[in-house]
N, C-alpha and C positions, 0 to 999 in steps of 0.2 A: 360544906357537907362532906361526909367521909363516907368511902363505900360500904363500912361497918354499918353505918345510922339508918340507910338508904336501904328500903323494901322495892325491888322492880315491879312495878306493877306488868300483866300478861302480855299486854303491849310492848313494853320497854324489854322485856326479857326476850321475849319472839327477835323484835331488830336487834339488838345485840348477839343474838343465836344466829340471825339470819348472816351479818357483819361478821362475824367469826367464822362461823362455816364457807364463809365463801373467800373467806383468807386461806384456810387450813385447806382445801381442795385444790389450791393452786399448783401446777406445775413445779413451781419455782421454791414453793415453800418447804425446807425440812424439818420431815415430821419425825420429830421427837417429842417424848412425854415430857421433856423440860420445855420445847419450846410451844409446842401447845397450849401448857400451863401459861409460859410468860405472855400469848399471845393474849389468851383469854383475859387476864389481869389487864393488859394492855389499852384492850378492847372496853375492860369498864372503866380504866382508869378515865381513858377520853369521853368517854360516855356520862363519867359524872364530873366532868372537866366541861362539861356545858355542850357537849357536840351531842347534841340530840335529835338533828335532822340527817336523816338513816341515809341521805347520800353524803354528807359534809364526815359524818362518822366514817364511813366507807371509805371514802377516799384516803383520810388522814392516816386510818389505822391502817389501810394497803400501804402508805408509802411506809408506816416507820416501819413493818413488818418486811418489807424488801429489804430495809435495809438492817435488819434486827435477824435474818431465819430465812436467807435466801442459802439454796444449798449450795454446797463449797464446788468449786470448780474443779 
């Protein structure tokens, strides 16, 4: 399945909004409009990569995202 084929149903878009937003609010995360973008792509990649239990989602796309779009020191 490619994210192109794939319609969210209001369910699946809601946690993946919910998973996103509470990535992009963090602290740690710098918020630019590139990485925003990359996150959000990120966030459906793994979501249609089979992570469809909204805490296994969360967790996986918090770590690549630390380590993807943590602000520079």
């Amino acid at each position: 399945m490619t994210i192109q084929n794939h319609v969210l149903t209001a369910d699946e878009l809601a946690m993946v909004q919910r998973v996103y937003n509470n990535i992009v609010c963090q602290d740690w995360f710098d918020r630019t409009d590139e990485n925003e973008e990359a996150c959000a792509i990120d966030v459906l990649h793994f979501f249609h990569q089979g992570m469809i239990v909204e805490s296994i989602l969360a967790r996986i796309c918090q770590s690549a995202a630390k380590e993807k779009f943590t602000k520079p020191v």
